[in-house]
C-alpha positions in Angstrom: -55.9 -87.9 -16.0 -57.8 -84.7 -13.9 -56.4 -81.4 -14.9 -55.3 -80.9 -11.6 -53.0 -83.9 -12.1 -51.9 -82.7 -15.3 -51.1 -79.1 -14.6 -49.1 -80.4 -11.6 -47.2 -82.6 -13.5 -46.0 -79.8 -15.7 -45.1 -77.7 -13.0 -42.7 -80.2 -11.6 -41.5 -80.8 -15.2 -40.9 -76.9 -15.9 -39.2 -76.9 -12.3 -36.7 -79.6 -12.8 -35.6 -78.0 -16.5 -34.9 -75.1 -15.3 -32.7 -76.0 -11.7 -30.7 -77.9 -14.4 -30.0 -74.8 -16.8 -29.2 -72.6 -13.6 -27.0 -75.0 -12.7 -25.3 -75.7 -15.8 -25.2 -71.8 -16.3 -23.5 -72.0 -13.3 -20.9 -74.6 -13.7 -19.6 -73.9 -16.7 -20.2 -70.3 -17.7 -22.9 -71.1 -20.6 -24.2 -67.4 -20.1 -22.7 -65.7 -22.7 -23.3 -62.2 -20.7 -22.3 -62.8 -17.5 -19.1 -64.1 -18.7 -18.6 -61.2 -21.1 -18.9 -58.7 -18.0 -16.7 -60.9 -15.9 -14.1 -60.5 -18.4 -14.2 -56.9 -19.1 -14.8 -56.1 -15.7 -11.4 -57.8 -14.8 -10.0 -56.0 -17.9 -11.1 -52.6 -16.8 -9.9 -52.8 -13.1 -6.2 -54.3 -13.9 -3.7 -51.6 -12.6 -2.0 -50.2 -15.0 2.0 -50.6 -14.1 3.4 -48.4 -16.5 2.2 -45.4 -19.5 4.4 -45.1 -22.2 4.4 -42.3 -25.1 6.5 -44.0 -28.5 7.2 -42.0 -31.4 7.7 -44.3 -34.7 8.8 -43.5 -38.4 6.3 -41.2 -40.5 5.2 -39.2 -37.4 2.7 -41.8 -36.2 2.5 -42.3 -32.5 1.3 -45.5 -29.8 0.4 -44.8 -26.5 0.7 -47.9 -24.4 -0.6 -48.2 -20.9 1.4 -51.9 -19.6 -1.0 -54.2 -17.0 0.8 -57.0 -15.8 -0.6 -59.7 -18.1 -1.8 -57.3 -21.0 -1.2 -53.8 -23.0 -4.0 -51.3 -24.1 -3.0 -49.2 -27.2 -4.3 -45.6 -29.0 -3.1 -45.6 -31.9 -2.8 -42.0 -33.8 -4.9 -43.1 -36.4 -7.6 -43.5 -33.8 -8.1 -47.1 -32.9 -8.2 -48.7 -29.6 -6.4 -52.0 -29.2 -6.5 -54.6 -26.0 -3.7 -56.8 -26.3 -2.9 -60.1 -24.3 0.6 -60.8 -23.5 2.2 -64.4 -25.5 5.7 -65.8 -24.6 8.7 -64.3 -26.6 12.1 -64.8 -27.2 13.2 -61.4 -26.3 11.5 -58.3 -25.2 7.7 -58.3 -24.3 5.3 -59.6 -26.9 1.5 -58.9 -27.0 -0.7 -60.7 -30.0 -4.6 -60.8 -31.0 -4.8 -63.9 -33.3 -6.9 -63.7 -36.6 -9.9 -65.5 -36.7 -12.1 -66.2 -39.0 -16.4 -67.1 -38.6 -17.9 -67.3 -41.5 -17.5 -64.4 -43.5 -15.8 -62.5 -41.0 -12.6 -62.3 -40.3 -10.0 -60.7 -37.8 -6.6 -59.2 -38.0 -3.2 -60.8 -36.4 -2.0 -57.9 -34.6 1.5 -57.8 -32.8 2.8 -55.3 -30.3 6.7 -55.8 -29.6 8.9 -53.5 -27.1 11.7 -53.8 -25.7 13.5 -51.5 -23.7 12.7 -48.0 -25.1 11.9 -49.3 -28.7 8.7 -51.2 -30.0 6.8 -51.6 -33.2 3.6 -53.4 -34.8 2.7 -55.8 -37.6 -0.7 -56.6 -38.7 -1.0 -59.4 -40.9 2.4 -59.8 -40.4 3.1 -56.4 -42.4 4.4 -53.4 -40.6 2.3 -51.0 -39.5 4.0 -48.7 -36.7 7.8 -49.3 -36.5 10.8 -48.0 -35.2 8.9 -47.0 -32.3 11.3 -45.1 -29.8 9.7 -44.4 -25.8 9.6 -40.7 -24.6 7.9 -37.0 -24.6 7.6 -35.0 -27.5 6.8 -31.3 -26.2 6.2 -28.1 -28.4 8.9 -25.5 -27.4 8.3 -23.2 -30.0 6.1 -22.1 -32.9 7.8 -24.5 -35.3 10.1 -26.6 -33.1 9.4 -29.8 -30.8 11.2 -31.1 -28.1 12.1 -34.7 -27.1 13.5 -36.1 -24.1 13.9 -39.7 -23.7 12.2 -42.0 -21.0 15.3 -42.0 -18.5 15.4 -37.9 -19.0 18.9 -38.3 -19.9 19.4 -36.7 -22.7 17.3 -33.8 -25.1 17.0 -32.3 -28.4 14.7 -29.8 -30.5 13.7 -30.2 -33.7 11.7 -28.7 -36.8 8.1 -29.8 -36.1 7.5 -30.6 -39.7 10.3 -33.2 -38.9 9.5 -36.4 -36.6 11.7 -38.2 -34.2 11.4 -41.7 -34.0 14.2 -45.0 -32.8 16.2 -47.6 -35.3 14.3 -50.8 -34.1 17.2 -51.2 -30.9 19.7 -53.8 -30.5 23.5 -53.5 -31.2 24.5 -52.0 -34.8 27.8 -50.5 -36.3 25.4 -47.7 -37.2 25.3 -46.0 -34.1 28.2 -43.5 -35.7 29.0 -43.4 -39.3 31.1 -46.2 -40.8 32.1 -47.5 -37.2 33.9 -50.5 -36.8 32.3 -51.1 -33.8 28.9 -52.0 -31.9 26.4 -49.6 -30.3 23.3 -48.3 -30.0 21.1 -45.5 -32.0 19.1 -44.1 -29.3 17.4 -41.6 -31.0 17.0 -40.3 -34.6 15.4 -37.7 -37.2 15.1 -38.5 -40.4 14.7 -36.0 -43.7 13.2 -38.1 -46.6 13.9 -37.1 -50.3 10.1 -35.9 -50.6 11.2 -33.4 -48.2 13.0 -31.4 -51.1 11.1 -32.5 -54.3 12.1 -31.6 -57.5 16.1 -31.4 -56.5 18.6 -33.6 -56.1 18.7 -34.1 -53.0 18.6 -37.9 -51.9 17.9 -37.9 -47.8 19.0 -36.9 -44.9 19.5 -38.2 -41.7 20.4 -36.6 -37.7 21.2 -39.5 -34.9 22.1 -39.8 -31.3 24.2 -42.9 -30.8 26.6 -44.7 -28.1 28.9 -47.0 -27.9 30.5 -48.6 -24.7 33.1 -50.7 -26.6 36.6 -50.0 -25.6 37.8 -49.4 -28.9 35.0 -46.5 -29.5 36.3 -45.0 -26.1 39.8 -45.0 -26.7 39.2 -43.4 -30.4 36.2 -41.1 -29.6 37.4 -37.8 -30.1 40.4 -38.9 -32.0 39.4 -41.1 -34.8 37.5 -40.2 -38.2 34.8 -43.4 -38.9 33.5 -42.1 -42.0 36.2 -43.1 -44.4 35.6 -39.9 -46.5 38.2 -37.1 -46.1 37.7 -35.1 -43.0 38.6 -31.6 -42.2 41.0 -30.7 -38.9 38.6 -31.5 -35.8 37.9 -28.2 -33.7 36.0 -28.4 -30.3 32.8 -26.6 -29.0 30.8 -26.8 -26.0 26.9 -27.1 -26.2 25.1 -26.9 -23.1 27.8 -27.5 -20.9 29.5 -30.3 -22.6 32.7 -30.1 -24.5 32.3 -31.9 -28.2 34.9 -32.6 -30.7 33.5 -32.1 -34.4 34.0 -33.5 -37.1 33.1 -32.3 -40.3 34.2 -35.3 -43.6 32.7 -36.3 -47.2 32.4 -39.6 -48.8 31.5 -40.7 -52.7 30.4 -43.4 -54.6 28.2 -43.8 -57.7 27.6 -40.6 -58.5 26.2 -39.9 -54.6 27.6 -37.6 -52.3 27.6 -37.9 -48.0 28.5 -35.0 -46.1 29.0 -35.5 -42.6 29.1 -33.4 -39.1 30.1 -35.7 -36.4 29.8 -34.2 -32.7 31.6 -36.3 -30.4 32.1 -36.4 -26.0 33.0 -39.3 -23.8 30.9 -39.6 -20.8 30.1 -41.9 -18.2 32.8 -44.5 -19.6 30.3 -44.5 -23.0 31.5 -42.6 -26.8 28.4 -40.1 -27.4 28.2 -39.4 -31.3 25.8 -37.0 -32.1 25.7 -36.3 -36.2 23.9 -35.7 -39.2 24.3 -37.2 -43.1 23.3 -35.1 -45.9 22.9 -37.8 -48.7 22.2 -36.4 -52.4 22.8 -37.2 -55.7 25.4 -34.9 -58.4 23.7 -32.4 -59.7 25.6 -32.5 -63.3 24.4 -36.1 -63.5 20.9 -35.3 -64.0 19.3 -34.2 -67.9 19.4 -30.4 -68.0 16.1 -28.8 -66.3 14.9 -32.3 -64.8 15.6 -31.3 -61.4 16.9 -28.2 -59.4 20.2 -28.1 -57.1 18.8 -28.2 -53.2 20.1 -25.7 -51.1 22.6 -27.5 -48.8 23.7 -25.0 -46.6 20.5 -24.4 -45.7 19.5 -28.3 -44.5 23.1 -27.9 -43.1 21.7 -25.4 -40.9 18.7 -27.0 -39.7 20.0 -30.3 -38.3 23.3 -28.4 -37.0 20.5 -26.5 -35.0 19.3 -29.9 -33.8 22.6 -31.1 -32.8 23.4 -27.6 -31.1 20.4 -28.2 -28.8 21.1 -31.4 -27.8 21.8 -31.2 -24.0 22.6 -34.4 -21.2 20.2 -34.0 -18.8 22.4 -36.3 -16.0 
């Protein structure tokens, strides 16, 4: 065989390989880049249909910016997440499954909301919960501000506090011992760390509601909290005329003093209170703990509840 012959052979050879890698590549997407900058080129340009702010439990935050197929999260402990929707039951549910090359191996993350709440698992172990939608302003040197996604309704609070939801759904705890269903649409909560060293067990402030006949008809008449209450008085906060309530309950050697603010509005039973939770003092071996100054946490979430203001 000449040279000539055999260099032209190998041309034709070289030529023929690679029109059928081209066209592969084409076909079916073997080039790994390419696809790779499709993909996050699609990613990057999806309109994003809705931003949303959520405060969870130990201050920690998520904001989530909603595509239609898709959610992108920051995280306040400074990751980054891209989350596909999957189908769910109820709500909206957005999951990165685990997988696992070699060595290497991913987390199962899962993003959950539903109307203003949300949370996240990963590894099916809570991460972010009790995740409530809305705006948390500074209005003061040592107080924050939070006004929920609708803007119907407000409250300050102590900064070195954090507001956060009660996972949503229908729950008899949307008002102290209720007999009946509604929803906690907002709460603060005082953990027993907050006073260390006392006996003081927790506290907690809440804004619930309750459309149930039976909560309307009784709102500003009946007592839930099974405790002994005092002779209700009225006030008015910001406009709106409450009936308080101000009751104590016992068990075990634990003590729950309770302020219940109540109004009926908009054919709904508003109870805005707070539950100072602690333990007797005289039950605890001489100089193991000192008493907490009640009056004083009385104070500070009565402050919350007399800033709480309907903003419709």
């Amino acid at each position: 065989m000449s040279k000539n012959s055999f260099w032209t052979i190998l041309a034709i050879i070289i030529l023929v390989v690679g029109g059928y890698f081209a066209i592969t590549k084409h076909l079916f997407g073997t080039d790994n880049t390419a696809t790779t900058a499709t993909t996050t080129a699609a990613t990057t340009t999806s309109p994003v249909i809705n931003s949303v702010i959520y405060s969870c439990d130990d201050g920690k935050t998520i904001a989530a910016a909603y595509t239609q197929s898709a959610v992108a999260l920051t995280l306040s402990d400074g990751r980054s997440l891209d989350l596909p929707q999957t189908e769910s039951g109820s709500g909206i549910r957005y999951e990165e499954v685990a997988t696992s090359t070699g060595s290497a191996s991913s987390t199962d993350i899962v993003f959950w909301s539903e109307g203003d709440n949300a949370f996240m698992t990963e590894n099916a172990s809570s991460t972010y919960q009790n995740c409530l939608a809305g705006t948390v302003t500074a209005s003061g040197v040592d107080t924050d501000t939070f006004t929920d996604v609708s803007k119907t309704f407000s409250f300050s609070y102590p900064s070195d506090l954090s507001v956060s939801g009660a996972g949503g759904g229908y729950t008899q705890s949307w008002m102290v011992n209720a007999t009946t269903s509604g929803m906690i649409l907002a709460q603060v909560k005082v953990p027993q760390s907050y006073l260390p060293g006392t006996n003081f067990g927790d506290a907690k402030f809440t804004v619930g509601t309750s459309a149930d006949p039976s909560s309307l008809a009784t709102c500003l008449t009946y007592n839930p909290t099974g405790g002994k209450a005092t002779t209700a008085t009225t006030t008015i906060i910001a406009g709106t005329t409450y009936t308080v309530f101000h009751s104590d309950d016992a068990g075990a050697g634990n003590r729950y003093d309770t302020t219940s603010y109540r109004t009926s509005r908009n054919s709904q039973c508003y109870a805005i209170e707070y539950t100072i939770h602690y333990a007797v003092f005289q039950n605890f071996p001489k100089g193991s703990v000192t008493q907490f100054d009640e009056s004083a946490l009385q104070s500070k979430l009565d402050s919350i509840a007399q800033s709480f203001t309907f903003l419709q």
